[in-house]
TORMI-911648 format. One record per residue: residue in three letters; x, y, z of N, C-alpha, C, O, CB in turn; residue number from 0. Coordinates in Angstrom, 1 decimal. Glycine has a CB too. Example, Ala and Ser with C-alpha at 12.3 -4.5 7.8 and 13.67 -1.06 7.14 Angstrom:
2
<vexvo kevex="ala" n_u="13.2" n_v="-5.7" n_w="7.8" ca_u="12.3" ca_v="-4.5" ca_w="7.8" c_u="13.2" c_v="-3.3" c_w="7.8" o_u="14.2" o_v="-3.3" o_w="8.5" cb_u="11.3" cb_v="-4.5" cb_w="9.0" keba="0"/>
<vexvo kevex="ser" n_u="12.8" n_v="-2.2" n_w="7.1" ca_u="13.7" ca_v="-1.1" ca_w="7.1" c_u="12.9" c_v="0.0" c_w="7.9" o_u="13.4" o_v="1.1" o_w="8.0" cb_u="14.1" cb_v="-0.6" cb_w="5.7" keba="1"/>
END
This chain:
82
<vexvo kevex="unk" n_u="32.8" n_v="59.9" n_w="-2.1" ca_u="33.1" ca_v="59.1" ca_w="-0.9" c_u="32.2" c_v="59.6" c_w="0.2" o_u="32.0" o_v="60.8" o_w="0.4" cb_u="34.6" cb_v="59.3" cb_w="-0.5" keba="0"/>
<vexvo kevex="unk" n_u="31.5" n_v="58.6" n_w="1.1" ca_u="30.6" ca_v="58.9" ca_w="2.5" c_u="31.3" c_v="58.6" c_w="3.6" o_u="31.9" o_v="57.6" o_w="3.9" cb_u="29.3" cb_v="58.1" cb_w="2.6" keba="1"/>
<vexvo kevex="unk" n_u="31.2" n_v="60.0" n_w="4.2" ca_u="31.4" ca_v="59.6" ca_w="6.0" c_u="30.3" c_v="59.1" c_w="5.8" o_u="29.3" o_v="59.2" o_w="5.1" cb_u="31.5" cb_v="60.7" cb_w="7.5" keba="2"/>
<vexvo kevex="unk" n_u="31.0" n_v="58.1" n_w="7.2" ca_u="29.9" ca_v="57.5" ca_w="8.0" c_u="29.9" c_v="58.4" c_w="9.4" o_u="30.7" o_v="58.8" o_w="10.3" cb_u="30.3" cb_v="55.8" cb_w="8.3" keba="3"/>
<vexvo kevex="unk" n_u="28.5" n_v="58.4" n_w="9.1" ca_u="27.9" ca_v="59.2" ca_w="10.8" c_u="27.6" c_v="58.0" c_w="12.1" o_u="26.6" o_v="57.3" o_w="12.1" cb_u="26.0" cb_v="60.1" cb_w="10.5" keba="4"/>
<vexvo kevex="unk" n_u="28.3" n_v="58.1" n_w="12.9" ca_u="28.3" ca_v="57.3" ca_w="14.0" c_u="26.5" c_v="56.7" c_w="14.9" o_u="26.4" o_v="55.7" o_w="15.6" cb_u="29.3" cb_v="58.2" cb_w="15.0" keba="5"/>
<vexvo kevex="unk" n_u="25.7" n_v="57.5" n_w="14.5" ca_u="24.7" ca_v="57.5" ca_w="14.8" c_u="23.7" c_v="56.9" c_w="13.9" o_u="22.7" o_v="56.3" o_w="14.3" cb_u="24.5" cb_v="58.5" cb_w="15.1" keba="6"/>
<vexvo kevex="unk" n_u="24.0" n_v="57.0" n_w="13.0" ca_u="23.1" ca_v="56.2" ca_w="12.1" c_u="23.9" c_v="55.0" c_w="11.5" o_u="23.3" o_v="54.2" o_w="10.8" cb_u="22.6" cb_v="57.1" cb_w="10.9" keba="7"/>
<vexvo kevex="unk" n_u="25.2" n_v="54.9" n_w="11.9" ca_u="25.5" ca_v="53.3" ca_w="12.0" c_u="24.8" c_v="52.4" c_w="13.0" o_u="24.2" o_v="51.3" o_w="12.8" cb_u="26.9" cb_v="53.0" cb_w="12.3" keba="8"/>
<vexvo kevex="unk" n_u="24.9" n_v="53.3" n_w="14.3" ca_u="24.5" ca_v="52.2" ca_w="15.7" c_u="22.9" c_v="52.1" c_w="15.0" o_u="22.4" o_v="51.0" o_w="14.9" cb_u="24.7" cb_v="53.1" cb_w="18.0" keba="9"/>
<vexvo kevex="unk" n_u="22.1" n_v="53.3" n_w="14.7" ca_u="20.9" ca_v="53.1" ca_w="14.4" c_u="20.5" c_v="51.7" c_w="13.5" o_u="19.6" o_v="50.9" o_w="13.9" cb_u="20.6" cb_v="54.3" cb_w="13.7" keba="10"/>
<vexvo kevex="unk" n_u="21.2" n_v="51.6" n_w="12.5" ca_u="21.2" ca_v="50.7" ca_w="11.1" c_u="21.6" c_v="49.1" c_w="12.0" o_u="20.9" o_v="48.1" o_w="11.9" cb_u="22.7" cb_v="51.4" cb_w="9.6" keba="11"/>
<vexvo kevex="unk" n_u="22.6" n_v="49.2" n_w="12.8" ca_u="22.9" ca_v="47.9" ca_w="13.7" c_u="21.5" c_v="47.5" c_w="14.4" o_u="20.8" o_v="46.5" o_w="14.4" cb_u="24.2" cb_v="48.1" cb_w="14.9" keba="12"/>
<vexvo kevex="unk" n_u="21.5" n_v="48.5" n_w="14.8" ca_u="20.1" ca_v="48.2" ca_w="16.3" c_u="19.1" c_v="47.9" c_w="15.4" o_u="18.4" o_v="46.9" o_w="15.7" cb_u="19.3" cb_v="49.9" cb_w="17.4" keba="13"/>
<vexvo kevex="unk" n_u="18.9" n_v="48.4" n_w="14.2" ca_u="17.3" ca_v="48.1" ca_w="13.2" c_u="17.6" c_v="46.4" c_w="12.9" o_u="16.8" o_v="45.6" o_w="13.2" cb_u="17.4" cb_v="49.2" cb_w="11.1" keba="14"/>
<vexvo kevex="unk" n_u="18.8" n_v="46.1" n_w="12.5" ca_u="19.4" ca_v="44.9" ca_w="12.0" c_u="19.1" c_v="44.2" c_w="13.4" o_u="18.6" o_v="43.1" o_w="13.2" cb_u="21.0" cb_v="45.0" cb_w="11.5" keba="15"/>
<vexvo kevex="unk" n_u="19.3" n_v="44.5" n_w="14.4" ca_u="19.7" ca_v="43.4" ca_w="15.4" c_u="18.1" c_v="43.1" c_w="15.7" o_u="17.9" o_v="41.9" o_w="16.0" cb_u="20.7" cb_v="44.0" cb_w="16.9" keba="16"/>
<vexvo kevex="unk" n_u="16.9" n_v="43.7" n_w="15.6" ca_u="15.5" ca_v="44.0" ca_w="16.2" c_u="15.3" c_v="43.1" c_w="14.9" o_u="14.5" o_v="42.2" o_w="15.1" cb_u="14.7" cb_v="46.0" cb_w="16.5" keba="17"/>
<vexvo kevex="unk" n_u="15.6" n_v="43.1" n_w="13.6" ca_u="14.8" ca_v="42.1" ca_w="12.8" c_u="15.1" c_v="41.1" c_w="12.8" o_u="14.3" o_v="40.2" o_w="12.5" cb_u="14.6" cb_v="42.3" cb_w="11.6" keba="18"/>
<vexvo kevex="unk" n_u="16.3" n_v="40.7" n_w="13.2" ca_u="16.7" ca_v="39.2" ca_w="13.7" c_u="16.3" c_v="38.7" c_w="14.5" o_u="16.2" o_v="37.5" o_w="14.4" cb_u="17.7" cb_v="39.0" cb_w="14.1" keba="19"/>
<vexvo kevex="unk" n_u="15.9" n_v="39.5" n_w="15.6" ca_u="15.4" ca_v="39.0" ca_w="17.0" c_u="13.6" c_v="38.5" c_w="16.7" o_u="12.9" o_v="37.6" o_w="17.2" cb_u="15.6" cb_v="40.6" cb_w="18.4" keba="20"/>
<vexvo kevex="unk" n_u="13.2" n_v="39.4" n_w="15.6" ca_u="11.9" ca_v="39.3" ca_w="15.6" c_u="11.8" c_v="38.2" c_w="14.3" o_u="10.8" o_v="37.9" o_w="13.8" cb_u="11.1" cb_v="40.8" cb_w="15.4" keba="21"/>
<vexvo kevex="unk" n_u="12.5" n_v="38.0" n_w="14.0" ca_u="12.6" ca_v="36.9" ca_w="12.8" c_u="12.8" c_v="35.5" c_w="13.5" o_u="12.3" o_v="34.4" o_w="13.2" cb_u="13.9" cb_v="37.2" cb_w="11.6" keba="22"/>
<vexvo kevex="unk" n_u="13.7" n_v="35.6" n_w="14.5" ca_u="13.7" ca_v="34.5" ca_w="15.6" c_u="12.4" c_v="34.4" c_w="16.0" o_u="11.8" o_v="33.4" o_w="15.6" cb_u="14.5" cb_v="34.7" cb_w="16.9" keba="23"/>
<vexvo kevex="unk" n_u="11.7" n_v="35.2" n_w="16.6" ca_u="10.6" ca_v="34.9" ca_w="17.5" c_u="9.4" c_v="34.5" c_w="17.0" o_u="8.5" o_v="33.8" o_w="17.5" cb_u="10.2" cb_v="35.8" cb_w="18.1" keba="24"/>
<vexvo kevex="unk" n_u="9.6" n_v="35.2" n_w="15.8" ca_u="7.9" ca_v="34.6" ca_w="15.0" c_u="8.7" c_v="33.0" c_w="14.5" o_u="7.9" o_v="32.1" o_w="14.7" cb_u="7.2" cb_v="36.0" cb_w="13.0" keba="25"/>
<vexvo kevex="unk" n_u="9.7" n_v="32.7" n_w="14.0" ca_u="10.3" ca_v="31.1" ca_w="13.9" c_u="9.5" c_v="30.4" c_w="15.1" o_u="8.5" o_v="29.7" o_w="15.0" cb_u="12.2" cb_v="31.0" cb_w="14.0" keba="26"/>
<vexvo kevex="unk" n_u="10.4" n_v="30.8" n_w="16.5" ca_u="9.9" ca_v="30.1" ca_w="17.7" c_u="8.2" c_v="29.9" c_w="18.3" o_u="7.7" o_v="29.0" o_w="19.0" cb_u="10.5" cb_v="30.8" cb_w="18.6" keba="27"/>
<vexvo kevex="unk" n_u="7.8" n_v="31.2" n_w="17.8" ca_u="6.4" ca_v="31.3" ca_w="17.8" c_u="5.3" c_v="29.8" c_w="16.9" o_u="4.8" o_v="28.8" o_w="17.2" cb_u="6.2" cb_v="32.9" cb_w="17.1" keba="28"/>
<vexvo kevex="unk" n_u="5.5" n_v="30.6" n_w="15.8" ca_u="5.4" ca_v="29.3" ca_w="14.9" c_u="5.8" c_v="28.0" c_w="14.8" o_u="5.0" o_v="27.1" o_w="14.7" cb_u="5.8" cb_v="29.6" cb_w="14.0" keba="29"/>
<vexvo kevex="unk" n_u="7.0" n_v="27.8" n_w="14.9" ca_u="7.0" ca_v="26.1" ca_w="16.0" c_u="7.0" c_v="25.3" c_w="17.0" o_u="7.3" o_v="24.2" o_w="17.1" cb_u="7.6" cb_v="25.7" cb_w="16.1" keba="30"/>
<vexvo kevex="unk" n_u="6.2" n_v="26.6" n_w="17.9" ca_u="5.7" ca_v="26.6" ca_w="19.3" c_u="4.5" c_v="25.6" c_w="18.9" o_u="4.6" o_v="24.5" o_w="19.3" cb_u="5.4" cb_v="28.2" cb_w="20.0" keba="31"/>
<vexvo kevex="unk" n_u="3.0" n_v="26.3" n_w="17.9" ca_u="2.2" ca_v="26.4" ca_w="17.9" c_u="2.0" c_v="25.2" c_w="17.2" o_u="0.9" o_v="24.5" o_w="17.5" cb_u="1.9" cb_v="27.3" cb_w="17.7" keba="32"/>
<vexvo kevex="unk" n_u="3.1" n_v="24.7" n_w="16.0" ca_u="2.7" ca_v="23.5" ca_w="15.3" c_u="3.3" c_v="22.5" c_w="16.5" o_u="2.9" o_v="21.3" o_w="16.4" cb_u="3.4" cb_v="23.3" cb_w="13.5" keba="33"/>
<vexvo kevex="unk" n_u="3.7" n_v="22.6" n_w="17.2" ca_u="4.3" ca_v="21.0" ca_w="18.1" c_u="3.0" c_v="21.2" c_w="19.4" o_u="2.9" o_v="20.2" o_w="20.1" cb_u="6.6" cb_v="21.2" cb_w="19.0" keba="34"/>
<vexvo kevex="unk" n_u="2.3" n_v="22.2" n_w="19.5" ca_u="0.8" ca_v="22.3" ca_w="20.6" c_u="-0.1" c_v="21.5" c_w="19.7" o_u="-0.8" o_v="20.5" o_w="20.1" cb_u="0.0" cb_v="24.2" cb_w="21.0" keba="35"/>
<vexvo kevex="unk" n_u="-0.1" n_v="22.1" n_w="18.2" ca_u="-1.3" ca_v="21.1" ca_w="17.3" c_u="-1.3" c_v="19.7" c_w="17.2" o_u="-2.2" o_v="18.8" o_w="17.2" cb_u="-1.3" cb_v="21.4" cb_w="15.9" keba="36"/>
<vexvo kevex="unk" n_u="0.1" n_v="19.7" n_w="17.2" ca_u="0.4" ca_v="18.1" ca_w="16.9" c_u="-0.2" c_v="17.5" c_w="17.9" o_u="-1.2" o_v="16.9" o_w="17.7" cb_u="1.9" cb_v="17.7" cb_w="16.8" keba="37"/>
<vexvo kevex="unk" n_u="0.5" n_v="17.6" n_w="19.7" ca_u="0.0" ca_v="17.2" ca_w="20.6" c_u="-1.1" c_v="17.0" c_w="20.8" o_u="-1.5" o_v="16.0" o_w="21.3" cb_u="0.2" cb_v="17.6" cb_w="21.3" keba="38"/>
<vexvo kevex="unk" n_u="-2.0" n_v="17.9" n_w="20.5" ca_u="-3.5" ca_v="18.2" ca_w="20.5" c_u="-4.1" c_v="17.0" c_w="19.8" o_u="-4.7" o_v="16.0" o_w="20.3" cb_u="-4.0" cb_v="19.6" cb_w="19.7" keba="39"/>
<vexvo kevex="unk" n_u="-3.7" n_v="17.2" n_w="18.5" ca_u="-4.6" ca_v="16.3" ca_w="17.6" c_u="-3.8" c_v="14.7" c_w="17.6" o_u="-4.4" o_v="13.7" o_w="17.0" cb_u="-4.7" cb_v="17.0" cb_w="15.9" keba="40"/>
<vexvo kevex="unk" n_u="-2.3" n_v="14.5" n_w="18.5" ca_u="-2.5" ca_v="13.0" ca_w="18.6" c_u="-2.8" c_v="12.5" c_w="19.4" o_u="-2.4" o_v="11.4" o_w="19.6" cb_u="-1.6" cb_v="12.3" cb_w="18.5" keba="41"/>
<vexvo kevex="unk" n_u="-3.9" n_v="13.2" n_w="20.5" ca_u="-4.8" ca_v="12.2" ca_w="21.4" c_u="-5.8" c_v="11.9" c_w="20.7" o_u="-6.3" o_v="10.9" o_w="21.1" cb_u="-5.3" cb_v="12.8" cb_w="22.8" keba="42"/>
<vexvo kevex="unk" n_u="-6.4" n_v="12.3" n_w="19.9" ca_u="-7.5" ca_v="12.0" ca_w="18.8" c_u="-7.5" c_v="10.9" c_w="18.2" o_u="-6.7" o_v="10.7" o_w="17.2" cb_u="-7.5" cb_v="12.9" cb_w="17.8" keba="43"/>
<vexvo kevex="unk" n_u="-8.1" n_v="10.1" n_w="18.4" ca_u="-7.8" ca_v="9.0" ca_w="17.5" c_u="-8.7" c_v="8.8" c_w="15.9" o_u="-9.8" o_v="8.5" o_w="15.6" cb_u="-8.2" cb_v="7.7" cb_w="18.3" keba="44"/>
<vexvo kevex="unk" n_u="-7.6" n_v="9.2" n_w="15.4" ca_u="-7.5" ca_v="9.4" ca_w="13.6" c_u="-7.4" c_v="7.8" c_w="13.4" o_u="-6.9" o_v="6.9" o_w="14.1" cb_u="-5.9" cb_v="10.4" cb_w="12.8" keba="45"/>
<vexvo kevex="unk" n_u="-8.0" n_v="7.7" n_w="12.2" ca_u="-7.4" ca_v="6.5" ca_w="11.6" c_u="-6.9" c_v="6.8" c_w="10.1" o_u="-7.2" o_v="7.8" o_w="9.6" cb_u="-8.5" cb_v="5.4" cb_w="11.6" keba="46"/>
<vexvo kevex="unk" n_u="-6.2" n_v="6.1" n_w="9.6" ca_u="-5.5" ca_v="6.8" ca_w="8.4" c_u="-6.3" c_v="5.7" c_w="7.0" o_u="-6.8" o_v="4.6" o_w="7.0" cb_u="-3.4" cb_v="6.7" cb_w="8.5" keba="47"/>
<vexvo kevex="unk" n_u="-6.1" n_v="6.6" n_w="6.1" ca_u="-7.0" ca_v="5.9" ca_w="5.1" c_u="-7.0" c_v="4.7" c_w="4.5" o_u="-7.9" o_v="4.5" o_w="3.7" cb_u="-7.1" cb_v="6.6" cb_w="4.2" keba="48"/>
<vexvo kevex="unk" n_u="-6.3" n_v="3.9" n_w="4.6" ca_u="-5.8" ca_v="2.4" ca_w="4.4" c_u="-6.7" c_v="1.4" c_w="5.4" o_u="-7.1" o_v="0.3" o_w="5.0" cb_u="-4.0" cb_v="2.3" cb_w="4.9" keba="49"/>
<vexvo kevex="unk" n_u="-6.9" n_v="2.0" n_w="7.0" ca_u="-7.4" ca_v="1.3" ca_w="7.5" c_u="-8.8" c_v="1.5" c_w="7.5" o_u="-9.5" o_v="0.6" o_w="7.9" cb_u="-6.9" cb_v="1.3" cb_w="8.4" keba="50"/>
<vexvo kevex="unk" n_u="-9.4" n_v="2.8" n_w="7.1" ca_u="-11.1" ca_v="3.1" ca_w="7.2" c_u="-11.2" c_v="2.1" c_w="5.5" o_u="-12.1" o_v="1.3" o_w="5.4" cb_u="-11.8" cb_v="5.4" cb_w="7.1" keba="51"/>
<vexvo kevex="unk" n_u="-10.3" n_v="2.2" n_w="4.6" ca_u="-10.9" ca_v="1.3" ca_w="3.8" c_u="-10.8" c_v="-0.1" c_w="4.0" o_u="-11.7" o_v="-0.9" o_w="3.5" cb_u="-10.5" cb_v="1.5" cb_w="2.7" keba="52"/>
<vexvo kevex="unk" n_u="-9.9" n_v="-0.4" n_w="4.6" ca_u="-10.1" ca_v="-2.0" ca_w="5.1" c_u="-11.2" c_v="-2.5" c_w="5.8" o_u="-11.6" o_v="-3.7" o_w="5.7" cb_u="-9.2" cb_v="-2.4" cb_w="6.0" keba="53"/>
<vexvo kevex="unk" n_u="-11.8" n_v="-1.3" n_w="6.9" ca_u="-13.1" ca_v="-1.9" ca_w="7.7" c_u="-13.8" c_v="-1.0" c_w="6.6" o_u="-13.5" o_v="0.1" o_w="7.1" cb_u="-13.4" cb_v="-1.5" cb_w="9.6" keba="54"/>
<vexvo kevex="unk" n_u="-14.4" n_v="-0.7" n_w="5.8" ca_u="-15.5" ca_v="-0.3" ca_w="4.7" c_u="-15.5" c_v="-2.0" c_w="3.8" o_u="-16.5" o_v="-2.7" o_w="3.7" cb_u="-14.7" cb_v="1.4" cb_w="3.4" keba="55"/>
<vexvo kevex="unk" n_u="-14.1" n_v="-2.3" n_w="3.2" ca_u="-14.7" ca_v="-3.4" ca_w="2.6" c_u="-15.0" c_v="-4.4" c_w="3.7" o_u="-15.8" o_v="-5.2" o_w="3.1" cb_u="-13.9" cb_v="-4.0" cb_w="1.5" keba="56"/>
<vexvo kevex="unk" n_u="-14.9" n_v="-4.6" n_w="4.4" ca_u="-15.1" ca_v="-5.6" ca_w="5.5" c_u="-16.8" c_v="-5.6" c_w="6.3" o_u="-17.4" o_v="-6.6" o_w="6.7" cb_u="-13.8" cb_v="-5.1" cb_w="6.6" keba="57"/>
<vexvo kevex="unk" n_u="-17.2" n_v="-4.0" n_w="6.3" ca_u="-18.7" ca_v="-3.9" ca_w="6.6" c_u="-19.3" c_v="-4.3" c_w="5.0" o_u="-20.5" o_v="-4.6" o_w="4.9" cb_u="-19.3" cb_v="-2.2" cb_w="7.2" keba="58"/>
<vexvo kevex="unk" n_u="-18.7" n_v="-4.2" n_w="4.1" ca_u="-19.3" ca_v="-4.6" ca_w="2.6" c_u="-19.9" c_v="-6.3" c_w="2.9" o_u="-21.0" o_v="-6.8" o_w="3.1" cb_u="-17.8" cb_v="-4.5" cb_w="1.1" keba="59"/>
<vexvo kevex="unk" n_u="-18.1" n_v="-6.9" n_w="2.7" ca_u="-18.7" ca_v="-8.3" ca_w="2.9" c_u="-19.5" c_v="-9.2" c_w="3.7" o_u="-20.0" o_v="-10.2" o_w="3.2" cb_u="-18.0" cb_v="-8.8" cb_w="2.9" keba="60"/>
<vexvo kevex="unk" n_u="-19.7" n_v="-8.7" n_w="5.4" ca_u="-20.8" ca_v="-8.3" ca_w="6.0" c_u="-22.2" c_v="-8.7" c_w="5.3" o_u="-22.8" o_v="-9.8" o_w="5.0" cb_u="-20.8" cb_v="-6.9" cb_w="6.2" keba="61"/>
<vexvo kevex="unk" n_u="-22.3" n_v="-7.5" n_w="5.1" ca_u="-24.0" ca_v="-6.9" ca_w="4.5" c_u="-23.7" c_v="-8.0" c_w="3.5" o_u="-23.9" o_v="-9.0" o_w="4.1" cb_u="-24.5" cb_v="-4.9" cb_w="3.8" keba="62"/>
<vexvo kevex="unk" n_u="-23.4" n_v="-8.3" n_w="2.5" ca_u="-23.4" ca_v="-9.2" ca_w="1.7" c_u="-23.9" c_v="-10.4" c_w="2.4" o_u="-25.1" o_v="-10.7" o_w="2.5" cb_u="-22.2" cb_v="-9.3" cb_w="1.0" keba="63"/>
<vexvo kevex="unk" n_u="-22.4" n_v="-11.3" n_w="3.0" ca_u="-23.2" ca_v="-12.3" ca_w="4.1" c_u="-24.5" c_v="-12.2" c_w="4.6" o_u="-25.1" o_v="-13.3" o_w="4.5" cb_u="-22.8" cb_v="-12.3" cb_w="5.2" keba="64"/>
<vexvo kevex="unk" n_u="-25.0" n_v="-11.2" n_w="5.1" ca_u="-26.0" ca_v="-11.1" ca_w="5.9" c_u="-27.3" c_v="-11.2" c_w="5.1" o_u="-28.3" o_v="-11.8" o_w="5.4" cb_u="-25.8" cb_v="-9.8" cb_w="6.6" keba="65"/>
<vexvo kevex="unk" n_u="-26.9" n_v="-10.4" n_w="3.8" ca_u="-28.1" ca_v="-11.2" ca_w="2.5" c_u="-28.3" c_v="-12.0" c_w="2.3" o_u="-29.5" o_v="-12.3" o_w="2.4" cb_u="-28.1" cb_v="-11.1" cb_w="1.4" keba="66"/>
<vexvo kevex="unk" n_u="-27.3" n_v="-13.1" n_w="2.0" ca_u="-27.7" ca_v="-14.5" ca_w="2.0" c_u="-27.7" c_v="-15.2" c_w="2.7" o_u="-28.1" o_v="-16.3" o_w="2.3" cb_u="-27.4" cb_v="-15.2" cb_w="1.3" keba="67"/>
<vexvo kevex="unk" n_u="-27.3" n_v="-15.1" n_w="4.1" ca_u="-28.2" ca_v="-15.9" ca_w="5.3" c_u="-29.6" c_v="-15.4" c_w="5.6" o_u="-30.2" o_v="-16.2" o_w="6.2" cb_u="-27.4" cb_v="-15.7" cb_w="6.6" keba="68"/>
<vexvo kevex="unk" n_u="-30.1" n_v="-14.2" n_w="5.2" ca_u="-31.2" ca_v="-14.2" ca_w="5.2" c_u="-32.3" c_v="-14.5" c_w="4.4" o_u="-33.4" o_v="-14.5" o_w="4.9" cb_u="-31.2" cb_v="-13.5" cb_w="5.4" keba="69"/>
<vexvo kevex="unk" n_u="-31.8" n_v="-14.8" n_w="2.8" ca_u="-32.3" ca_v="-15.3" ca_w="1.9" c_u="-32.1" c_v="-17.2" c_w="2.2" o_u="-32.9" o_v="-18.1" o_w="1.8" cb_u="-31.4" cb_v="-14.6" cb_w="0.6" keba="70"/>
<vexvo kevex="unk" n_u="-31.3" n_v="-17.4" n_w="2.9" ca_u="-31.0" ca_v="-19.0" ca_w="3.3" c_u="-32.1" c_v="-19.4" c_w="4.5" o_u="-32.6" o_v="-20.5" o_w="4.6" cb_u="-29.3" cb_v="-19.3" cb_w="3.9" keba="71"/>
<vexvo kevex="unk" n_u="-32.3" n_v="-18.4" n_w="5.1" ca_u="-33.6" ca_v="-18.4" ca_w="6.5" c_u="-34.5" c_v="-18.9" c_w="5.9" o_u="-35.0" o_v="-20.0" o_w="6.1" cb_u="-34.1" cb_v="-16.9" cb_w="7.3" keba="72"/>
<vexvo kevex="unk" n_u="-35.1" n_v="-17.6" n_w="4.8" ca_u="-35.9" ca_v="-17.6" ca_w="4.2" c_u="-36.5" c_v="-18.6" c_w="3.6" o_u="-37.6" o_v="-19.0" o_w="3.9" cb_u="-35.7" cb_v="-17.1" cb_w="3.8" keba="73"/>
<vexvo kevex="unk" n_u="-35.6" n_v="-19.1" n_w="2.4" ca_u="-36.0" ca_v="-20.4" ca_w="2.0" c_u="-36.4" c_v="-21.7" c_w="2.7" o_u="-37.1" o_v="-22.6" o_w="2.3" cb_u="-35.3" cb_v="-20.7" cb_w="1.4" keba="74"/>
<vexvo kevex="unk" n_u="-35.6" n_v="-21.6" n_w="4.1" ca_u="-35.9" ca_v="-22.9" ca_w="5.1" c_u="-36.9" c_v="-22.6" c_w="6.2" o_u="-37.1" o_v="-23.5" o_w="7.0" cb_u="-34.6" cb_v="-23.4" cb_w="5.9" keba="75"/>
<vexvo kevex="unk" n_u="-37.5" n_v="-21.5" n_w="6.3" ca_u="-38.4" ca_v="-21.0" ca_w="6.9" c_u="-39.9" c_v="-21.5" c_w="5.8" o_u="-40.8" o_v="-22.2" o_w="6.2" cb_u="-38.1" cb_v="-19.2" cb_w="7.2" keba="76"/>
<vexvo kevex="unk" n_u="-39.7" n_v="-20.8" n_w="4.4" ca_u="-40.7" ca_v="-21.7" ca_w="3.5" c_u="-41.2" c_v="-23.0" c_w="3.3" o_u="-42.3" o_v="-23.3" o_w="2.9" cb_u="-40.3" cb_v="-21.6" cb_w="2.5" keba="77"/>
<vexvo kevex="unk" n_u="-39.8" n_v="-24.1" n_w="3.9" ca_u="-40.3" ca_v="-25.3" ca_w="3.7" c_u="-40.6" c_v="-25.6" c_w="4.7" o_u="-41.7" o_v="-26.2" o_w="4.4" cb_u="-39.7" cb_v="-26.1" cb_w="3.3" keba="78"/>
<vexvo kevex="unk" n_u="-40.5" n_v="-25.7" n_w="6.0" ca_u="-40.9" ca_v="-25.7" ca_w="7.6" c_u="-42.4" c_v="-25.3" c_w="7.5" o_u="-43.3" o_v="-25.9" o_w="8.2" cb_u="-40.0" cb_v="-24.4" cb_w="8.7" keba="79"/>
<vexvo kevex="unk" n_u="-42.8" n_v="-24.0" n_w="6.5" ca_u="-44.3" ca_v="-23.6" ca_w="6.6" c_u="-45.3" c_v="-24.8" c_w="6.3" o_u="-44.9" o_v="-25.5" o_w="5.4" cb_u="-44.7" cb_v="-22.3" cb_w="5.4" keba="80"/>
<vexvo kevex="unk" n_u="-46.4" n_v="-25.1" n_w="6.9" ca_u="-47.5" ca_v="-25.9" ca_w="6.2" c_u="-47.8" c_v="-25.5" c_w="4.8" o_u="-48.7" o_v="-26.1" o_w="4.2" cb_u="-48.8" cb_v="-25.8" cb_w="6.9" keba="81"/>
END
């Protein structure tokens, strides 16, 4: 059977109470820092990947157009020539 020594109970509490406190703080710390990132990076204007591929195929079909109106110039620029 163990006495308990009054001093190294309050010790063992106080150790207990200091890792709680610091297990809080690094929590608070750490969710401090992701809700500053967040803020940070939603003034940024991101676009998300659904929409960079919508304007990618959209500069595709473009340049395509742009080929054969210039191939259409072309040919009517040929017959206009002497």
């Amino acid at each position: 059977m163990q006495s308990e020594n009054p001093l190294i109970a309050d010790f063992v509490k106080l150790a207990n109470a200091a890792a709680g406190t610091f297990a809080g703080m690094t929590r608070e710390a750490r969710d401090g820092a992701r809700e500053r990132m967040k803020e940070a990076l939603g003034g940024l204007d991101f676009v998300s990947r659904e929409e960079f591929e919508a304007v990618k195929d959209m500069a595709g079909r473009a340049r395509e157009e742009n080929a054969r109106l210039e191939a259409r110039l072309a040919a009517l620029e040929a017959k206009l020539a002497p």
